[in-house]
N, C-alpha and C positions, 0 to 999 in steps of 0.2 A: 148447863149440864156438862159431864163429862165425856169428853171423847174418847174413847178408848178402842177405835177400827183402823184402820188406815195404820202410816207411820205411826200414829200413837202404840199402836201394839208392841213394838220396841224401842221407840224414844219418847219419854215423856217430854221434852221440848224439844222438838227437831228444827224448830226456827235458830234456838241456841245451836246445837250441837250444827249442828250448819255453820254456822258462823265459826265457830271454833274452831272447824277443821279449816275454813276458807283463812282466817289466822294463823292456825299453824305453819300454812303452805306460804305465807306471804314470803317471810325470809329465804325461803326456794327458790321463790318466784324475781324475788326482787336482785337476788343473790349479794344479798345486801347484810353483814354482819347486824349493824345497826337497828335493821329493822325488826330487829327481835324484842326489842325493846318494846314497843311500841306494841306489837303483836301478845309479847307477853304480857304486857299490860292490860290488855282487851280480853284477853282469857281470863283470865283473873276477875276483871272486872262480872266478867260472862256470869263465872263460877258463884261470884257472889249474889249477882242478880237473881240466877235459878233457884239458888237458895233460898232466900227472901223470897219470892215468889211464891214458891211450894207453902212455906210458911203463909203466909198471905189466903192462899189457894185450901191450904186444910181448914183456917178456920171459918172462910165463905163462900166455900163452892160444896155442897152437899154431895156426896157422895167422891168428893177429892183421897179421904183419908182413906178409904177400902183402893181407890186406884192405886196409892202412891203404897198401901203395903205390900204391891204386890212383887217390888225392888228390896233391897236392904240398901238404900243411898245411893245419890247419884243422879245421874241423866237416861242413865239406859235401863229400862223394865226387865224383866226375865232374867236377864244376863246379871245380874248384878253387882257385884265390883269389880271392872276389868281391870283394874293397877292393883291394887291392895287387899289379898282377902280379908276379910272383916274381920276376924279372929287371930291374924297374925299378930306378932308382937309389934311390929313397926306399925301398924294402923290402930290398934293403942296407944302406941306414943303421942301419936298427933292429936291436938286441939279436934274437939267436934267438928265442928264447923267446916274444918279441913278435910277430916274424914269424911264429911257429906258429899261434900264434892266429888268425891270419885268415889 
């Protein structure tokens, strides 16, 4: 079944977005140029997973497609595109897949 109480109310992966943010901070943390690398990498990778997932999730989790339309893309519900409004020209320019992401 779907979760949709708790953190799910505004993150639909909060396991991910967790992570992502503990990533972003690593290069703060480390104070490490370098480690951005590494970090951005993981994001990215994050990005893709959620992705795939969702996908994964609409076509065998019943009642997934009514949760997930409740965003227009992305990881965070209600709120949804906090970098790129959807209709802008720049978030047209981008590949799908890219666009989903945020």
């Amino acid at each position: 079944t779907v979760c949709n109480t708790g953190v799910y109310k505004i993150v639909r992966h909060p396991g991910y977005a967790g992570m992502m943010i503990s990533l972003a901070a690593l290069p703060l943390l480390t104070g490490s140029f370098w480690s951005i690398i590494p970090a951005a990498a993981g994001i990215i990778l994050l990005f893709i997973r959620t992705f795939l997932e969702d996908d994964t999730l609409k076509r065998e989790l019943p009642g997934y497609v009514e949760y997930s339309q409740m965003t227009n893309g992305g990881s965070f519900r209600k709120y949804g595109n906090l970098i790129l409004p959807e209709d802008s020209a720049a978030a047209q320019a981008l590949p799908l897949l890219v666009r989903n992401l945020f």
